[in-house]
C-alpha positions in Angstrom: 121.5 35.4 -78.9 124.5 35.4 -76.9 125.9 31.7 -75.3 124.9 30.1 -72.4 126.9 30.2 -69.6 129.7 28.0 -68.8 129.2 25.1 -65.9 132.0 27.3 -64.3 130.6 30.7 -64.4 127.2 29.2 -62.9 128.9 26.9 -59.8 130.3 30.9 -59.2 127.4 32.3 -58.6 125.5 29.9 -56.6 128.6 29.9 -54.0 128.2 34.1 -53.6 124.6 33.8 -52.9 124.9 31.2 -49.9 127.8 33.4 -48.2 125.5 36.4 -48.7 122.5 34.7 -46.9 125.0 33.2 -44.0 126.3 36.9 -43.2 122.9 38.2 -43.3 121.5 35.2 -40.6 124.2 35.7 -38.7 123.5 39.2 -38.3 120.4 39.0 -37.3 120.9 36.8 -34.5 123.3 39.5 -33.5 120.2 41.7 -33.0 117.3 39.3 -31.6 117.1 39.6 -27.8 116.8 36.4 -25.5 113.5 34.9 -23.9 112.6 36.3 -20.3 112.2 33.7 -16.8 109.0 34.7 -16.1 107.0 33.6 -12.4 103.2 34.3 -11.9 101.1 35.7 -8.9 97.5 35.1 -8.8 96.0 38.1 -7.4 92.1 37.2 -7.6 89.4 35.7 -9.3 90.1 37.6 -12.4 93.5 39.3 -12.0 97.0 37.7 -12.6 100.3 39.3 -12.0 103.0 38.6 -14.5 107.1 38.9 -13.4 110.0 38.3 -15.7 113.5 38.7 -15.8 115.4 41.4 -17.3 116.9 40.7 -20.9 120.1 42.6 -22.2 120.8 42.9 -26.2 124.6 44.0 -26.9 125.3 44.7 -23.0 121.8 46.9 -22.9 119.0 46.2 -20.2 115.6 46.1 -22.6 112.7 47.9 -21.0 109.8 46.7 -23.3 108.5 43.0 -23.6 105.1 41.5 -24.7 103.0 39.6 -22.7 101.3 36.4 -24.5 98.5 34.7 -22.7 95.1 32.4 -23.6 92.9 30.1 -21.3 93.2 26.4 -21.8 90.2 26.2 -23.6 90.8 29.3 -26.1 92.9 28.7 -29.4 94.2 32.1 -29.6 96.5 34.0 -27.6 95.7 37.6 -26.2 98.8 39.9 -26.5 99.5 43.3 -23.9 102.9 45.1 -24.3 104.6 45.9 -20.6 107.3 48.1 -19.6 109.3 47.0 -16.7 109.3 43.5 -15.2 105.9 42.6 -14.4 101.9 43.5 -15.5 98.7 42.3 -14.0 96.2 40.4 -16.3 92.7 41.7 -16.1 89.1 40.3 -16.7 90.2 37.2 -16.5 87.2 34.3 -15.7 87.4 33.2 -12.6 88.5 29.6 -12.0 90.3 29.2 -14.9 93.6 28.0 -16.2 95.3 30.6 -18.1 98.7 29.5 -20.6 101.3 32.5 -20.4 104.6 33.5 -22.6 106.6 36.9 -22.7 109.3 37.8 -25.1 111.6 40.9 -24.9 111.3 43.9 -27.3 114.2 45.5 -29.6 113.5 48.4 -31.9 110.7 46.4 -33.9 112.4 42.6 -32.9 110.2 40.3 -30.8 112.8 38.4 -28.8 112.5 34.6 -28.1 109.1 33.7 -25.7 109.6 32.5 -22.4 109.1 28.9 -21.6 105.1 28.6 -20.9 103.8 29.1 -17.2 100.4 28.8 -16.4 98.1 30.8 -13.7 94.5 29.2 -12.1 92.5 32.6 -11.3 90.4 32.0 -7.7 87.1 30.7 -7.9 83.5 31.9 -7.9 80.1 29.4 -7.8 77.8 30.0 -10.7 74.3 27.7 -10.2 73.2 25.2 -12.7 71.0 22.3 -13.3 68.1 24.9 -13.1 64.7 22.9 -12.9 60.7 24.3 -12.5 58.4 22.0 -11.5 54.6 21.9 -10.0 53.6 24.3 -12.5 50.0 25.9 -12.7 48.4 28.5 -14.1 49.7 31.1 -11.7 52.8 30.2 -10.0 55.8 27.5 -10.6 58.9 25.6 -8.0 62.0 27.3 -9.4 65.3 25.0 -8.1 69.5 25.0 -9.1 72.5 23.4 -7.5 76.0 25.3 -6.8 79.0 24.4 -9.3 82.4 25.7 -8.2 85.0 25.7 -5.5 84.5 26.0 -1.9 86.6 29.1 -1.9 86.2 32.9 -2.6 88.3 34.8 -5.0 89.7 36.3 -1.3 91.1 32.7 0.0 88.2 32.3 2.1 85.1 29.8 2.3 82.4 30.7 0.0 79.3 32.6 1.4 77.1 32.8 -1.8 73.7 34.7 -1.5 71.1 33.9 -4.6 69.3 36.4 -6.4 66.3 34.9 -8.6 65.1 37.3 -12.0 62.2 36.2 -13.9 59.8 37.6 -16.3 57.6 36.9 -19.1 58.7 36.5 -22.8 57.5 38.7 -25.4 56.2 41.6 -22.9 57.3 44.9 -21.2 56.7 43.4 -18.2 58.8 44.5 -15.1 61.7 41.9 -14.2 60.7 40.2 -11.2 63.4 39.7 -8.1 63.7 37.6 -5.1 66.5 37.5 -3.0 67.6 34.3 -0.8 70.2 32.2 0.3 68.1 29.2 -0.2 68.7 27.0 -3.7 64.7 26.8 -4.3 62.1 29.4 -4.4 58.1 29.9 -5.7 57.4 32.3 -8.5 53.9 33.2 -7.7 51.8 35.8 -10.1 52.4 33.9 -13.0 49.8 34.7 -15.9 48.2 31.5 -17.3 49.6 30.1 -20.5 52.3 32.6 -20.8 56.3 32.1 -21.7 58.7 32.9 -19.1 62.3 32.9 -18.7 64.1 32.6 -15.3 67.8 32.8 -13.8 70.0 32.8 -11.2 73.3 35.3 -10.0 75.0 34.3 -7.3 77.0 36.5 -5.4 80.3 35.9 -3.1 81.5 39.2 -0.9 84.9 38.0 -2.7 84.3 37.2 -6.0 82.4 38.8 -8.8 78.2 38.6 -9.1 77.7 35.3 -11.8 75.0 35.0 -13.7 73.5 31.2 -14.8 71.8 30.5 -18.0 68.1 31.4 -19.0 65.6 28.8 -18.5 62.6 29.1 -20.3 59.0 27.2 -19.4 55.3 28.1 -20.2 52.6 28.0 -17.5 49.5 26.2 -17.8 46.3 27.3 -19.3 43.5 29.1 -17.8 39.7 30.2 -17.5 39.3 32.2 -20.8 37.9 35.5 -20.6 34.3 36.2 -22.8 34.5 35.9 -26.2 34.5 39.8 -28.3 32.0 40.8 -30.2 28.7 38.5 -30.9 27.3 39.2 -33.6 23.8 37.5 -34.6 22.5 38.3 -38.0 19.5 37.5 -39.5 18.5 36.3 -43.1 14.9 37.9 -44.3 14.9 35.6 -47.4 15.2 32.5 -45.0 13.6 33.6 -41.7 14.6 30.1 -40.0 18.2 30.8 -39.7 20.5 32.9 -37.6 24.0 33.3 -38.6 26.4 33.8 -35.2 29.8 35.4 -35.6 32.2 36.2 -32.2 35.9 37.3 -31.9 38.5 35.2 -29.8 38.6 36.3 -25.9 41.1 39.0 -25.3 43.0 36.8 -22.6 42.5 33.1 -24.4 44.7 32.4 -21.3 45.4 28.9 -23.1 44.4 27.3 -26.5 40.9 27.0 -27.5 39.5 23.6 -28.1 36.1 25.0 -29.0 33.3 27.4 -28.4 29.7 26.8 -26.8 26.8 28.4 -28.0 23.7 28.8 -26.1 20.6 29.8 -27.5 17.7 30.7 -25.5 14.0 30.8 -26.1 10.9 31.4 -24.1 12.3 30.0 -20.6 14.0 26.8 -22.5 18.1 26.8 -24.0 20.2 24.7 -25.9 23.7 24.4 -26.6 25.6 23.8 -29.7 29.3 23.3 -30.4 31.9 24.9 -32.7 35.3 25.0 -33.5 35.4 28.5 -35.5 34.2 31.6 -34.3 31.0 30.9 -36.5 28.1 28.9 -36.6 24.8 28.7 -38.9 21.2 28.0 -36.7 19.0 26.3 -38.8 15.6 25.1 -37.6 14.3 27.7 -36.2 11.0 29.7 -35.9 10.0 32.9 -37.6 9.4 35.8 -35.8 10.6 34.6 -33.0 12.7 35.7 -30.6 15.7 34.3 -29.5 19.1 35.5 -26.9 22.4 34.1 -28.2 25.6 33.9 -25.9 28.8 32.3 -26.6 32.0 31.3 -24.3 35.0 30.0 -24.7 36.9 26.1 -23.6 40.6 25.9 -23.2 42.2 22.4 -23.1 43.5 22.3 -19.6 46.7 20.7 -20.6 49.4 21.1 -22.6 48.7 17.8 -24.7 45.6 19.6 -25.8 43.1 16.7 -24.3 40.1 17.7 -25.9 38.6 15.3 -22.7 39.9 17.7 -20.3 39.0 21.3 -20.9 38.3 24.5 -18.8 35.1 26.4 -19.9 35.0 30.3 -19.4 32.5 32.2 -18.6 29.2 33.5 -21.0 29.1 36.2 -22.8 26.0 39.3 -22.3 23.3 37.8 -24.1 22.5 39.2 -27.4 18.7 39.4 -28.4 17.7 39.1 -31.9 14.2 38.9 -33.5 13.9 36.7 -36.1 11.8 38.1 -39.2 8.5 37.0 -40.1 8.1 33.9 -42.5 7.8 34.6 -46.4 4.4 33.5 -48.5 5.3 29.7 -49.2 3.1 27.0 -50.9 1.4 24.6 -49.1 3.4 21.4 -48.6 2.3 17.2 -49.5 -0.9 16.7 -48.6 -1.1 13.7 -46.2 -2.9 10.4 -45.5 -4.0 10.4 -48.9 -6.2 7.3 -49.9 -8.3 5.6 -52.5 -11.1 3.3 -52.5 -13.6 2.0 -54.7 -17.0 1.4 -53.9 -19.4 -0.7 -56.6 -22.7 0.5 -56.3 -24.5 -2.2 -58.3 -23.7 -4.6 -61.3 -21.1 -2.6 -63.0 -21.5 1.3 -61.9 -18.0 1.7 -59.8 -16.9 4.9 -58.0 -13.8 5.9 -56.9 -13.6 7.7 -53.0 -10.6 9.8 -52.3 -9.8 10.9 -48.7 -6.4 13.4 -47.8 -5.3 15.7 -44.3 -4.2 19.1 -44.9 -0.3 19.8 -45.4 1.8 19.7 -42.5 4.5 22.5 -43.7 4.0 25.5 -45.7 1.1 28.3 -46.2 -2.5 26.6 -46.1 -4.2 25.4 -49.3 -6.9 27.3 -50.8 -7.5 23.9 -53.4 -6.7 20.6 -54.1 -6.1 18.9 -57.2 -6.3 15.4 -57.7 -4.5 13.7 -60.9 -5.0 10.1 -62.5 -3.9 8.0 -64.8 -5.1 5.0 -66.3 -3.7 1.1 -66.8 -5.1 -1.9 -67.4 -5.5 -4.3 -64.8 -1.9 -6.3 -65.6 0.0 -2.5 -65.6 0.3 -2.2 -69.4 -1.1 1.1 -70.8 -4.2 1.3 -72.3 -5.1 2.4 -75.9 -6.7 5.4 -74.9 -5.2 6.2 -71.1 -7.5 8.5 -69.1 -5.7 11.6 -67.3 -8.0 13.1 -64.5 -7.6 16.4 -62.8 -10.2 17.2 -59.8 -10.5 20.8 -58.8 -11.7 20.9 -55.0 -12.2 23.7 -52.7 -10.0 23.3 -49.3 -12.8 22.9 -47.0 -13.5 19.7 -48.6 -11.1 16.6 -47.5 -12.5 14.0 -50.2 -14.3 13.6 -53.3 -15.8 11.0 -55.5 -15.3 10.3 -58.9 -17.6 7.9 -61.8 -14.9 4.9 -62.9 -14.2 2.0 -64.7 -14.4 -1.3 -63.8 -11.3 -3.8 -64.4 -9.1 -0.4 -64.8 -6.0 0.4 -63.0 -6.6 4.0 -61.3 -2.9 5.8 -60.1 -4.1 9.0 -58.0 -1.8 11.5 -56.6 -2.7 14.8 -55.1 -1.4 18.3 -54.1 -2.4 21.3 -52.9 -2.3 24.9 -54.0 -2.5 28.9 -53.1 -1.5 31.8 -54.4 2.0 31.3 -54.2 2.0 28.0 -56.1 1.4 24.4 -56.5 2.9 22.8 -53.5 4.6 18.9 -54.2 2.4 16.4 -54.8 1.8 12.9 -52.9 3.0 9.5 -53.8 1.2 7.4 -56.1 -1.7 5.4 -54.8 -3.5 2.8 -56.8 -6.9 0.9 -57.0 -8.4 -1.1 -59.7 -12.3 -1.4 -58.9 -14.0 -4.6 -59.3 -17.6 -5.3 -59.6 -19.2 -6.7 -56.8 -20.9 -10.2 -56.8 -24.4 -10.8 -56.3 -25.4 -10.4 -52.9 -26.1 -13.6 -51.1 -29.4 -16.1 -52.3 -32.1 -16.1 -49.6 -34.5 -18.3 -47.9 -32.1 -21.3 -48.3 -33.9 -24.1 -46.4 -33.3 -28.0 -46.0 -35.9 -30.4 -46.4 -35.6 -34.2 -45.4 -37.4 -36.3 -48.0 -36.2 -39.3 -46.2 -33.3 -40.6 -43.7 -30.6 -40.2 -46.9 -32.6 -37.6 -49.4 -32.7 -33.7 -48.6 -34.3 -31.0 -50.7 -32.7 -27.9 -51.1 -34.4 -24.6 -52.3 -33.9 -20.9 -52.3 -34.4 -17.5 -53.8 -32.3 -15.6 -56.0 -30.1 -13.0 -54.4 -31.9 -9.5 -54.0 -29.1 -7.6 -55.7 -26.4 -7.4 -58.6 -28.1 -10.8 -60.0 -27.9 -9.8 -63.7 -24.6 -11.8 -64.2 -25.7 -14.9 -62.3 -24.2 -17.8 -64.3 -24.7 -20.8 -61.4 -24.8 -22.0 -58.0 -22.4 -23.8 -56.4 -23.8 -25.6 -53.7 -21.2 -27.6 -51.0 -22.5 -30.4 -48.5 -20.2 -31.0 -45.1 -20.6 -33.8 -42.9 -19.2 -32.5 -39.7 -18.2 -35.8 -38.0 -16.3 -36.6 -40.6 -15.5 -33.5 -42.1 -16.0 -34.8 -46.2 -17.4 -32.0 -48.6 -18.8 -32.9 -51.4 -19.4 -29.5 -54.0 -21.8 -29.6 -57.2 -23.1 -26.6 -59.4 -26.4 -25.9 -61.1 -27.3 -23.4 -63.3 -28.4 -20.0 -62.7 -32.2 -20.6 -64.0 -32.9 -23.8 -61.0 -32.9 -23.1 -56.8 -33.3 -26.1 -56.0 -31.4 -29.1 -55.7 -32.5 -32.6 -54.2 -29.3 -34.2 -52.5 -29.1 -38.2 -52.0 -26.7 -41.0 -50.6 -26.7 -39.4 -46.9 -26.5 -41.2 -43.8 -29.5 -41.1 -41.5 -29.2 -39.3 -38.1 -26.1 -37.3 -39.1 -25.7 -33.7 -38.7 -25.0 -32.0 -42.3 -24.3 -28.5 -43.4 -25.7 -26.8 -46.7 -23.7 -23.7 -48.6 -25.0 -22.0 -51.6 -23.2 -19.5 -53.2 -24.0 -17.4 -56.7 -21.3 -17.6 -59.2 -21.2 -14.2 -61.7 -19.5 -13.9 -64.8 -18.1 -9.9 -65.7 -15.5 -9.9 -68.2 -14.3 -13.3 -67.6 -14.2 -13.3 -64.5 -15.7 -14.3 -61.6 -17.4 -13.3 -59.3 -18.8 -15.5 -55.5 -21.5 -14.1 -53.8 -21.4 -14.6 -50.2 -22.5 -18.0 -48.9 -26.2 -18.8 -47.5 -26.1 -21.8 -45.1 -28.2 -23.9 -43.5 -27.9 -27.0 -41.7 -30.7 -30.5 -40.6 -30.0 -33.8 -39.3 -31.4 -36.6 -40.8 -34.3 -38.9 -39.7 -33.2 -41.9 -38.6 -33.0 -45.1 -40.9 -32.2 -48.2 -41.0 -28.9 -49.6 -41.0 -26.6 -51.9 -43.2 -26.1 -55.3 -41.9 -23.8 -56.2 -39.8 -20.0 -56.6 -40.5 -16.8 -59.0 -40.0 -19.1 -61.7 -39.1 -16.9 -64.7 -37.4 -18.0 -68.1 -35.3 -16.0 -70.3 -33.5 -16.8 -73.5 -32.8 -16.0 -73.9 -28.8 -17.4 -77.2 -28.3 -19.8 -79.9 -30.5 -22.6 -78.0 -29.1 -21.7 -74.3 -28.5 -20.2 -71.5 -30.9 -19.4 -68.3 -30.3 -21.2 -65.3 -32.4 -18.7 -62.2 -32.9 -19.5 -59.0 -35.6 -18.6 -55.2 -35.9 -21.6 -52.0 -36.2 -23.0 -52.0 -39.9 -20.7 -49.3 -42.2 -23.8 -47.1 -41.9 -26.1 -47.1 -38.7 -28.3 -44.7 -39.9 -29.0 -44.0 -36.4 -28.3 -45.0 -33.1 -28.4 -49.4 -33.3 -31.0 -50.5 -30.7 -30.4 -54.3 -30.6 -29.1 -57.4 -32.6 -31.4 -60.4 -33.7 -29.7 -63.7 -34.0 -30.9 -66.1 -35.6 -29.4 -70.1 -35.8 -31.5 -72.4 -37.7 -30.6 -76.1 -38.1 -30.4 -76.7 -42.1 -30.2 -80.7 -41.3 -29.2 -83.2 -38.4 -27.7 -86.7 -39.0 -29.4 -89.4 -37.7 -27.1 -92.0 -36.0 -29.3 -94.6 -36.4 -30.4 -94.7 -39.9 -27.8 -92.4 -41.3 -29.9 -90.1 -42.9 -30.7 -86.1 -41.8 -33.9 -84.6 -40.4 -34.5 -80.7 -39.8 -35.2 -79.6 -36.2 -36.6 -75.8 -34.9 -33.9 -72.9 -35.1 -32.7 -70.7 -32.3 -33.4 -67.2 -31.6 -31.9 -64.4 -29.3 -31.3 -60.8 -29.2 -28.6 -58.9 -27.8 -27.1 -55.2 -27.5 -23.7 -56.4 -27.7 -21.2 -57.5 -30.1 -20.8 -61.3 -29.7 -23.1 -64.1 -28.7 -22.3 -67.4 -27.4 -25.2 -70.1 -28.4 -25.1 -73.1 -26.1 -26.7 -76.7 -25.8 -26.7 -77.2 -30.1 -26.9 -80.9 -31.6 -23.6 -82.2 -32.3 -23.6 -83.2 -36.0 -26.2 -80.9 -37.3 -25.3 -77.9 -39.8 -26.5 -74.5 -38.7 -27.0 -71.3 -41.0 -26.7 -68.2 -38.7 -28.3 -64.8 -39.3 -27.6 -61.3 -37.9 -29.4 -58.7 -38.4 -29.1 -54.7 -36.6 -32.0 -52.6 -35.8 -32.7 -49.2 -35.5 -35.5 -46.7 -34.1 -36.3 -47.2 -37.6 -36.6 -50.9 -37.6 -34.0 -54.0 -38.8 -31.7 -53.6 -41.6 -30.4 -56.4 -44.0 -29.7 -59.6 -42.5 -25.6 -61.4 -42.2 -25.7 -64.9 -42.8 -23.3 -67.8 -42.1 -23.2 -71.4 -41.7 -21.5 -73.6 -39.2 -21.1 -77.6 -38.5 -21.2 -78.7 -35.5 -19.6 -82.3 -35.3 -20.6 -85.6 -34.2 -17.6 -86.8 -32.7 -16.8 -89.2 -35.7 -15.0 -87.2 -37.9 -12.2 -84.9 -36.7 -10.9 -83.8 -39.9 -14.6 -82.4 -40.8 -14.8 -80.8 -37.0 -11.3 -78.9 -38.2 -12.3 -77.6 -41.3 -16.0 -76.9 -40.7 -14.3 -74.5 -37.5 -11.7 -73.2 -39.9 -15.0 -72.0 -41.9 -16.1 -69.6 -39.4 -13.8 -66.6 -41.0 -15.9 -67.2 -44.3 -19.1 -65.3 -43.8 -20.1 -65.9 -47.9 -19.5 -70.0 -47.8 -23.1 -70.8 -49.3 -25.1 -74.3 -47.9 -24.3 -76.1 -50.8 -20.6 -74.6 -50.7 -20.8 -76.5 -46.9 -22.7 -79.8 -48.1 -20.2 -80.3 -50.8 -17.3 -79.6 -48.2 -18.8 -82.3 -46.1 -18.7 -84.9 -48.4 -15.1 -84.1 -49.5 -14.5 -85.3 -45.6 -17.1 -87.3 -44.7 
């Protein structure tokens, strides 16, 4: 290794290599030409002239410099080399601020640039704000405004003249022109819902032709043309259906909401909607013959309001014959019943009843199935299953049952296809009958409260006659009274009525079948009683108005027997007390009769104890007698006078209750 270098040695060489790059800097300089005064000279709206001054290197004129230029809003700088002292800038934009430089040329050194100068090219209009409006289906309002100086690219006032291109996106269609010097025009021959584009050049005799921006916008929908193509195919293995297929309109002229579908038959149509271009017909007749057509609905706006749609116009009817129906089986019979019918004592029959099938091939026989439960639905220990062969002409049958037996029937029909479905269950559960009703029942009065009742035994079903149950009613006061006799006695004698009353008689037989039973019908007959006589007279009361007159007042008897004719009264002194030798003596009794209710006895002997007797008569004759005692007092004793009248309200007070009563208050 040889030694590093001394401090010296290196301070040396670091002074040689900053006088070499001095010498070469200022040599340099020596060489690099100065910048240029330049001036501009706006020629138009997209020339500028350039002029400089000349630059000498070394005591030589330079003859080539390079022009350096950019518009305001550009961030590079466009470069043309120039000999001489001035260029013109070309294709410049119009009305627009241009930055320019220039530096001299020598050999393959750029010289200094010039101080910047800037240039403003004349101005030419260019429209904007470009609007449509009032747009249909076939034509549109195309408008713009002017932006740009009033001056031409010559100096002059602008004269701009407009010329309007427009034509639809997404076609070869021809570019449509209009020419005018107005800033609003009408495109007319629009197509319905198609894309356009539309724009604007304006033109100044002194300027150059400038064109605005596109504007796009899409016309509104229209009347569709006829849907392509209907198609109706047929199914043979399901002769009810037609299957409709269609192709979208060649023109839709708009979006489709949905399709309508008309199908016509024998002088009457219907409609039917869809949203594909498909639809399924079910329902319908075999071999018949039906015409299909099929059109098309746009939305008519934009927003694609289904509420607000524009139909188009039918398709050529297409005919199709549908094929003939396939072999089926009959369908559910209908209207299917059961009944039972008990044709006497215990021999029941069952009595079915059905209508034909309303749907499938007619039935060439019926069958009828049954099962068997008792009464309360549990199974029995031997169930009966019953199947009834019938020929279709025939719409019921009979059939030998059970009595007390659930029956659960159903039925269906069948042809040479098959057995068709069969009907809901239908159940009966036969019960005997009763007897019929007893005859010849007939009421005889034995007297006004005793009736005889007799009759036959019932004509029919009288083999399980256990009794008779036979009910009295009294109408006017609607009691019923019920008794039973046994099966072997028809007649019955019926007591404790009331005489002159209308009653009504009921017999019914009572059979026995299994444990349970069984009423017949009831036989009636009604009679009203002879006339009797009545019960005596009730709520007997006196009062004592004076020493020598009472007053008699009563109620009807409970039972009248009849309609009450009179009332005997009856007032017989029991004994009178002699003033004068203070002993009693018996005089005649007093007797009256009256239709009323109360009585008033005058001109009595004061002092003299009278037993009074009611009694109420009838057609009939008198009924049991009320009797009741009254004092009459003397004037002596007061206290006797007030308790014999507080006696009156005690019809039972016996004579020798009264005579003891009296000497207690004599």
């Amino acid at each position: 290794r040889s030694a590093p270098p001394s401090c010296s040695a290196v301070m040396w060489t670091l002074t040689l290599l900053i006088l070499s790059l001095a010498l070469k800097t200022a040599f340099q300089q020596e060489l690099r030409p100065n910048a240029p005064n330049v001036s501009t000279v706006v020629v138009s709206c997209e020339k500028v002239r350039v002029l400089w001054s000349a630059v000498s290197l070394n005591g030589v004129q330079l003859d080539n410099y390079t022009v350096f230029y950019k518009a305001m809003s550009d961030s590079e700088e466009t470069t043309v080399t120039a000999t001489g002292l001035q260029t013109t800038l070309s294709q410049l934009i119009h009305t627009t601020t241009y930055q320019i430089r220039v530096a001299a040329i020598s050999l393959d050194t750029v010289g200094d640039k010039s101080l910047e100068v800037q240039a403003t090219t004349f101005g030419a209009i260019q429209a904007t704000n470009l609007q449509v409006y009032n747009v249909t289906n076939h034509s549109a309002v195309f408008s713009w405004e002017i932006d740009g100086p009033n001056m031409g690219c010559n100096g002059k006032p602008i004269t701009a003249a407009f010329r309007v291109r427009y034509r639809q996106i997404g076609s070869s269609s021809t570019l449509r022109k209009i020419n005018t010097r107005n800033q609003i025009v009408e495109l007319n021959n629009l197509l319905p819902f198609r894309n356009y584009t539309a724009y604007v050049v304006t033109s100044d005799p002194s300027g150059p032709n400038i064109a605005s921006s596109n504007l796009l916008f899409t016309s509104l929908p229209g009347v569709p043309s006829v849907p392509l193509n209907v198609t109706a195919i047929t199914n043979n293995s399901i002769p009810t259906q037609l299957f409709i297929t269609w192709q979208e309109p060649l023109t839709p002229n708009g979006i489709i909401s949905h399709y309508h579908i008309e199908l016509g038959e024998q002088g009457s149509s219907s409609q039917q909607q869809s949203n594909v271009q498909e639809l399924l017909l079910t329902g319908l007749k075999p071999s018949g013959i039906y015409h299909v057509r099929v059109r098309a609905n746009n939305y008519a706006r934009l927003n694609q309001n289904i509420s607000d749609v524009i139909p188009g116009p039918f398709s050529e009817a297409v005919t199709v014959h549908l094929p003939d129906p396939l072999p089926v089986a009959p369908g559910r019979p209908t209207q299917f019943t059961v009944n039972s019918e008990v044709l006497y004592g215990s021999k029941v029959e069952l009595l079915f009843s059905w209508k034909p099938p309303l749907t499938g091939d007619p039935a060439h026989s019926y069958s009828i199935m049954c099962n068997t439960t008792d009464v309360d639905g549990t199974s029995l220990h031997n169930p009966l299953s019953i199947r009834i062969m019938l020929p279709t002409l025939l719409l019921k049958a009979k059939f030998d049952a059970m009595p007390y037996v659930a029956y659960h029937c159903d039925i269906y029909a069948s042809n040479n296809v098959g057995d068709g479905p069969r009907s809901e269950d239908v159940s009966v559960s036969p019960v005997p009958l009763a007897s019929s009703p007893v005859r010849r029942l007939s009421a005889m009065p034995l007297n006004y409260s005793h009736v005889k009742l007799s009759w036959n035994k019932p004509r029919s079903r009288s083999d399980y006659i256990t009794s008779y149950i036979v009910t009295i009613k009294h109408p006017s006061s609607g009691n019923i009274t019920s008794m039973e006799v046994v099966n072997n006695v028809t007649s019955l004698t019926v007591k404790g009525l009331t005489g002159n009353a209308a009653y009504s008689f009921s017999v019914i037989a009572v059979s026995m079948f299994k444990g349970k039973r069984l009423d017949s019908n009831a036989t009636n007959a009604s009679i009203v009683t002879p006339t009797g006589s009545p019960s005596h007279p009730r709520d007997v009361t006196i009062e004592v108005v004076s020493n020598a007159t009472v007053q008699i007042h009563w109620s009807p008897p409970i039972q009248t027997n009849g309609d009450i004719t009179r009332y005997k009264i009856d007032a017989e002194v029991q004994s009178v007390y002699n003033t004068e030798n203070g002993q009693r003596q018996f005089t005649e009794s007093y007797k009256t009769t009256t239709k009323g209710l109360h009585h008033s006895i005058p001109l009595l002997t004061p002092g003299s104890i009278y037993s009074v007797n009611i009694t109420a008569f009838t057609t009939s004759g008198p009924g049991p007698t009320a009797t009741m005692n009254v004092s009459l007092d003397d004037g002596r004793n007061d206290a006797i006078t007030y308790f014999q009248l507080k006696l009156r309200q005690f019809s039972d007070c016996t004579k020798a209750q009264v005579s003891h009563i009296n000497k207690q208050y004599k």
